[in-house]
GUNU-618658 format. One line per 4 residues: number of its first residue (from 1); for each residue z, y, x of C-alpha. Coordinates in steps of 0.5 Angstrom, whole numbers. Each point is the difference from the previous one (the first is absolute). Layout:
NUM = Z:Y:X; ...;
This chain:
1 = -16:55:-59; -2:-8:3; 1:-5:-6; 2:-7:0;
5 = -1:-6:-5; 3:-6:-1; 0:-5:-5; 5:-4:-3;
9 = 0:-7:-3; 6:-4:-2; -5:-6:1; -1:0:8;
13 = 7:-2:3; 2:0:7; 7:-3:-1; 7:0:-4;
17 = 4:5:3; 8:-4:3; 6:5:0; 0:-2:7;
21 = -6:5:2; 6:5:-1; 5:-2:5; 4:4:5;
25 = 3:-1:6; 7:1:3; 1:0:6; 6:0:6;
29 = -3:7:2; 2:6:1; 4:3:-6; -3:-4:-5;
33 = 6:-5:-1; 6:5:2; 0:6:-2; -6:-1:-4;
37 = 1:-7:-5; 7:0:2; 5:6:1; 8:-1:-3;
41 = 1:7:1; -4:3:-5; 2:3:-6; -5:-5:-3;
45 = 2:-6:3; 1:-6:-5; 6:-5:3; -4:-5:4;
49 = -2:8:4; -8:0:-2; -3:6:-3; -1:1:-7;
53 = -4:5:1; -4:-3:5; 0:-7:-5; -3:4:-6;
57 = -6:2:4; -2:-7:3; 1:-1:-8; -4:5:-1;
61 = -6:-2:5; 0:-6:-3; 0:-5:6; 0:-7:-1;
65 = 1:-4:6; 4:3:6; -1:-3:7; 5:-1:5;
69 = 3:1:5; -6:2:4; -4:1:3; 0:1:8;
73 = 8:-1:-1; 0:-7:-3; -3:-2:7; 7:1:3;
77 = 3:-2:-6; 6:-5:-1; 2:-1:-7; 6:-2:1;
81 = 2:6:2; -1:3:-7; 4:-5:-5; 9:-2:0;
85 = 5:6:1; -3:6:1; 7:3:5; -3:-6:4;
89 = -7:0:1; -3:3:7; -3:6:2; -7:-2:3;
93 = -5:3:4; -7:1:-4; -5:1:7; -6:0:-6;
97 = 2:8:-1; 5:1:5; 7:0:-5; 6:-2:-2;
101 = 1:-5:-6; 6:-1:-3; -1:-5:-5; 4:3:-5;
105 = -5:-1:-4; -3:-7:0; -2:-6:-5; 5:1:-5;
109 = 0:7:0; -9:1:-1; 1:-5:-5; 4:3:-5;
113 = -4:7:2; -6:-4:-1; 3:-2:-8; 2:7:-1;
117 = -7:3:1; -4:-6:-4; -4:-3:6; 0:-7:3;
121 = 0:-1:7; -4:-2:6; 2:-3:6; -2:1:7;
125 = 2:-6:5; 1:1:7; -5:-3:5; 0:5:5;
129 = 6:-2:4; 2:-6:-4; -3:-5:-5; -1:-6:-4;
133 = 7:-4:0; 3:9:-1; -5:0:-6; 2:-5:-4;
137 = 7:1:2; -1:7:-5; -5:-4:-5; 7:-5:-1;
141 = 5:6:0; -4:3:-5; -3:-5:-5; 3:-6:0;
145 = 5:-1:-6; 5:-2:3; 4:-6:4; -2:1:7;
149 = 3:3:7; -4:7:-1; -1:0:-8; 8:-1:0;
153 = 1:6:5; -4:4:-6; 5:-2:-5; 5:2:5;
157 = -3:7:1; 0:1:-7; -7:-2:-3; 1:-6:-4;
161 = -7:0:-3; -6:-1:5; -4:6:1; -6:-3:-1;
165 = -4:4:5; -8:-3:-3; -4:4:6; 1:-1:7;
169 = -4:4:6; 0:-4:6; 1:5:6; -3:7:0;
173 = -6:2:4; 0:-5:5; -7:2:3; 3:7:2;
177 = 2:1:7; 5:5:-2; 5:-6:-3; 5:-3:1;
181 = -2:-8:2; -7:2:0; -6:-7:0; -6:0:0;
185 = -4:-2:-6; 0:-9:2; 8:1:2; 2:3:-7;
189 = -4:-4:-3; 3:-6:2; 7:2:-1; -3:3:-7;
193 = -1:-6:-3; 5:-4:3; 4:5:-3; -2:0:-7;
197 = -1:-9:0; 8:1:2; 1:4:-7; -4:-3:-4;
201 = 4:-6:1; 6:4:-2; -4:4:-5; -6:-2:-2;
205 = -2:5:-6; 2:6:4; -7:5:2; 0:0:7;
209 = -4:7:4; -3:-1:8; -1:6:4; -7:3:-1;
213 = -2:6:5; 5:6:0; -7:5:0; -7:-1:-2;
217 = -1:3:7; 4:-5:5; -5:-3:5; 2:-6:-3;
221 = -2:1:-7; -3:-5:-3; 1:-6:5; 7:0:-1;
225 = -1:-1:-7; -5:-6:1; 4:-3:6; 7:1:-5;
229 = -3:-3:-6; -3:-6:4; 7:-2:2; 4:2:-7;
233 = -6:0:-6; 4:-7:-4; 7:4:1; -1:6:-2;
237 = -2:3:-6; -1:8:3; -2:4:6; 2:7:1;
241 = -3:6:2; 3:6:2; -4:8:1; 4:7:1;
245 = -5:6:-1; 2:7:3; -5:6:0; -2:0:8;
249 = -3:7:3; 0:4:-6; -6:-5:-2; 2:2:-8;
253 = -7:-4:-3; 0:-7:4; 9:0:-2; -2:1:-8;
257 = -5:-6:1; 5:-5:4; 0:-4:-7; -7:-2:3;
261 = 4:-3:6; 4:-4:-4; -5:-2:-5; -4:-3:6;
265 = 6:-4:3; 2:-3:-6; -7:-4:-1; -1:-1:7;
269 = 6:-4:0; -1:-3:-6; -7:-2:3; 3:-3:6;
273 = 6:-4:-4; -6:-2:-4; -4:-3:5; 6:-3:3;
277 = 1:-4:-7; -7:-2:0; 0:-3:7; 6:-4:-2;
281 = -3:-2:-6; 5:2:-4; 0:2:-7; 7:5:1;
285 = -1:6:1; 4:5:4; 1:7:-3; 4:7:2;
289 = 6:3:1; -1:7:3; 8:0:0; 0:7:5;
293 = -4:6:-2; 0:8:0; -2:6:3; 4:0:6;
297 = 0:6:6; 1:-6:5; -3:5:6; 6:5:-2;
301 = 5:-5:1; -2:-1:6; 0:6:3; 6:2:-4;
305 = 5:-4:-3; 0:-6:5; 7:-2:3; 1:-1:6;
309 = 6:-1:5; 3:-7:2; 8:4:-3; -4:3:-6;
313 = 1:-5:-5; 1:4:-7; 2:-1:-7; -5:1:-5;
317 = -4:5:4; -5:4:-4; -6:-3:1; -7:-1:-2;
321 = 2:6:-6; -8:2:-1; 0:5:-5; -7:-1:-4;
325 = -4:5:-2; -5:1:-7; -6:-3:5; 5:-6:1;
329 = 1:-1:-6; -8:0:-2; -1:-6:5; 6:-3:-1;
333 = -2:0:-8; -7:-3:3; 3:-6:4; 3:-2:-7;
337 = -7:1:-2; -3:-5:5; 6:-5:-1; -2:0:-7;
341 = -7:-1:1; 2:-6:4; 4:-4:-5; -3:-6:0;
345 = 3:-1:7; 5:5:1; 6:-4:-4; 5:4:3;
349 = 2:7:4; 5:4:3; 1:7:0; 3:1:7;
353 = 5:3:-1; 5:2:-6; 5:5:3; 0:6:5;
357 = -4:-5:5; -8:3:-1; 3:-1:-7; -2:3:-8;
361 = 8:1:-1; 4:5:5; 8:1:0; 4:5:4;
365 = 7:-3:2; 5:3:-5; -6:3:-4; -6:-1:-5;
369 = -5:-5:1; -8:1:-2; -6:-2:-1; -6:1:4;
373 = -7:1:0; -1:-6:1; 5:-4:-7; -4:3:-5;
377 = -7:-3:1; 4:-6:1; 4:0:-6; -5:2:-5;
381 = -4:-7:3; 5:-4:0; 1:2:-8; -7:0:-3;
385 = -4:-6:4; 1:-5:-4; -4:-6:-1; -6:-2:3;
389 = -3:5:5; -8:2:-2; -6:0:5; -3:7:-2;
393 = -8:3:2; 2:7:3; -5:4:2; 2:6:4;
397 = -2:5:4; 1:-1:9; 3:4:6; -1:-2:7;
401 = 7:-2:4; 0:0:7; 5:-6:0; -4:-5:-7;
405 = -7:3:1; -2:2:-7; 5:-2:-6; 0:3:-8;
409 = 3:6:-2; 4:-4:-5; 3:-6:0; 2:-3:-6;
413 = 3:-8:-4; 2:0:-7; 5:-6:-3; 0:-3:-8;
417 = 6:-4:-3; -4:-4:-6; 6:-1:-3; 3:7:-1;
421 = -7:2:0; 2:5:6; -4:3:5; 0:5:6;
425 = -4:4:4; 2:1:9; -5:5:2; 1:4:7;
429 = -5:7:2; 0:-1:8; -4:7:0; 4:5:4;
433 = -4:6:-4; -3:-2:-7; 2:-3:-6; -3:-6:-3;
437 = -3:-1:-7; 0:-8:-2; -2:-3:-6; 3:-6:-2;
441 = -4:-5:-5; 6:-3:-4; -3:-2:-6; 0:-8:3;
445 = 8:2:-3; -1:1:-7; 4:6:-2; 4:2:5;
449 = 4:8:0; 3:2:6; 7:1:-1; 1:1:8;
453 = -2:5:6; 3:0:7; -3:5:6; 3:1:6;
457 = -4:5:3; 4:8:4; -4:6:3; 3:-2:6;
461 = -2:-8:2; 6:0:5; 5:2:-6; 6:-4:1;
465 = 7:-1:-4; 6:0:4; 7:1:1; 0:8:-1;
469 = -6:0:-6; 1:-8:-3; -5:1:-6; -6:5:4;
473 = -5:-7:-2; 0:-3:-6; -6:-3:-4; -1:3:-6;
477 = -5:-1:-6; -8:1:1; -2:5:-6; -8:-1:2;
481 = 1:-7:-3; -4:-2:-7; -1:-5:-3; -8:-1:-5;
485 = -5:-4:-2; 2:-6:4; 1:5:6; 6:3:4;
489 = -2:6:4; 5:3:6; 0:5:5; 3:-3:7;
493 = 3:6:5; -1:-1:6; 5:-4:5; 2:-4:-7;
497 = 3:-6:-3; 0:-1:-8; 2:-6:-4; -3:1:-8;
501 = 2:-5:-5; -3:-3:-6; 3:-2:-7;
């Protein structure tokens, strides 16, 4: 059996772990909003037509900041069609996935949806097909107190506080042709600067996100993050990164080291903004929000589920429904690992998405809502990471992908909180045959138990759970993990991810 050690110490930081690094994201997509958040007819709707049971899920997941609206949607987004009475607003067009918007659900409504659940709101500004003047427009509607044309028409809509939205992305993958108001890297990032100067004139505290590349793979990378930042660097406080991964040709090894990808993104635009900030001579520094990420079958899409047809423009279509698997839910664990291990400069990420669209919670119209594969790895992070995330020294074991040539059997990052004393342990096992042994040195905590155990591991990596067999994939405790003399010892399965914590 292959072994791996790893060593913990609560001395070797990397960073403090924010909330925000378990954000979400709900967009205008598909079912997510209605018949997914939103649907007044169910048995479990509460007045305002949002599901209870679908809000005590997101609770659940432990979910703290949710971008909004979009995504691909907000490049053909006019906020003022989503506030006043909802019999007047219009039907639009969304040409980002080829649907009808109704706009019942706006604002107003995901505000007081976003208060249910617990969350804090990130907003998404439209610099596809509109601007600067739009944005601050919203940024008025929304934060100023009061007095104002667009303040006083929040009041008349019934919202006498400010919503006080405190995060702001400008725009959404502008590098990708495939959107709406595409530009290249100099063209955005003059109208990004020009933006965020305009905001911040109105709103000088709030925390202002510039499109960073949408893959690690756009022939772009890495030149569009140098040429955004020149331009943006004193305006803006982050850059996004977005990555989607998918298992591709029935390649299972290099889909369960898709972490390495991410891992090598992150330090490559950490790097690059870095670099930026030198020639600059400028003391800041510009941290990251990968405000979309996932496993997402994007292929499948494409061959599939794609709407077409200039008089086919439906309701809440059924889109994007990605039912994951134990593997997915193996890797979608080990990119929570990589966001983890980046701390120092990931301050925010946002699972993409929340419900139904390539999401960790499922409804059926009229009928139950569950959790996929991909909610526990989530929940169980979210809960136990807290205070600062640990640099590890981890020897593993390697294999050979076609995809990241040769990567450890394990991956692994550990967090401690100094002042519960807490600590906790997320290892994956990308063997696709055996099981790994791995020692943990944890006598650098003292005098530590373990008072908690999670493995998600099946027989069959492609087990899923769905509407006919909602509980087929649940985690359950590892009994292989002991405790003695300072060391902790645990058997991983293959194609596994655990969370172990200490007390």
């Amino acid at each position: 059996m292959p072994r791996a050690r790893l060593t913990i110490d609560p001395h070797f930081t990397i960073g403090p772990i924010r909330r925000k690094l378990f954000g979400g994201f709900v967009e205008h997509l598909g079912r997510h909003v209605y018949d997914g958040i939103f649907e007044p007819g169910h048995e479990t709707a509460d007045a305002d037509g949002f599901r209870t049971d679908v809000i005590d899920l997101v609770k659940e997941l432990g979910v703290d900041t949710i971008r909004y609206p979009g995504g691909n949607f907000v490049s053909g987004f006019r906020w003022e069609d989503s506030v006043g009475p909802v019999e007047e607003r219009p039907r639009r067009l969304d040409l980002a996935w080829h649907s009808t918007e109704t706009n019942e659900v706006g604002l107003h409504e995901f505000s007081s949806w976003l208060e249910k659940v617990g969350s804090d709101l990130m907003m998404a500004v439209n610099l596809g097909t509109r601007g600067t003047l739009e944005a601050i427009d919203l940024l008025e509607y929304s934060n100023i107190r009061g007095g104002t044309a667009l303040s006083e028409r929040r009041i008349a809509n019934g919202r006498t506080a400010p919503f006080d939205v405190r995060m702001w992305c400008l725009g959404n993958e502008m590098d990708g042709p495939w959107q709406l108001g595409h530009r290249s890297a100099d063209d955005y990032g003059k109208i990004a600067a020009q933006t965020a100067k305009g905001m911040r004139q109105l709103d000088p505290d709030i925390q202002l996100v510039v499109c960073g590349s949408s893959s690690a793979h756009m022939p772009t990378f890495g030149e569009w993050e140098r040429v955004v930042l020149t331009h943006t660097y004193d305006d803006v406080d982050l850059i996004s990164c977005h990555a989607y991964y998918e298992e591709r040709g029935g390649d299972l090894d290099s889909f369960l080291a898709s972490a390495v990808d991410m891992d090598g993104f992150i330090e490559t635009v950490v790097a690059t903004a870095d670099h930026v900030g030198s020639v600059r001579g400028s003391k800041k520094r510009i941290d990251i929000s990968f405000d979309e990420w996932n496993v997402w079958y994007i292929e499948r899409f494409h061959g599939v589920d794609k709407i077409e047809g200039i008089d086919n423009w439906p309701v809440a279509p059924r889109l994007l429904e990605d039912v994951y698997s134990v593997a997915d839910a193996v890797v979608f664990g080990n990119l929570m690992i990589s966001l983890l291990k980046h701390a120092d400069r990931v301050a925010s990420a946002s699972l993409a998405q929340l419900v139904n669209v390539i999401a960790p919670i499922m409804t059926e119209p009229g009928g139950p809502a569950w959790r996929q594969t991909t909610f526990f790895p989530f929940s169980i992070t979210s809960r136990l990471a807290q205070g600062e995330a640990l640099q590890l020294k981890l020897d593993s074991p390697t294999y050979e992908t076609a995809a990241y040539g040769e990567v450890p059997l394990v991956d692994a990052v550990a967090t401690h909180d100094a002042d519960t004393g807490r600590s906790a342990v997320f290892l994956v096992n990308r063997s696709t045959s055996e099981p790994v042994t791995v020692s943990v040195d944890i006598s650098a905590l003292g005098d530590v138990a373990l008072v908690e155990s999670h493995t998600l591991s099946d027989d069959d990596v492609y087990a899923k759970n769905t509407l006919e067999d909602r509980e087929r994939v649940a985690p359950r405790p590892n009994d292989s993990a002991a405790v003695a003399g300072g060391v902790l010892t645990i058997t991983l399965p293959p194609v596994s991810w655990t969370a172990l914590a200490l007390a």
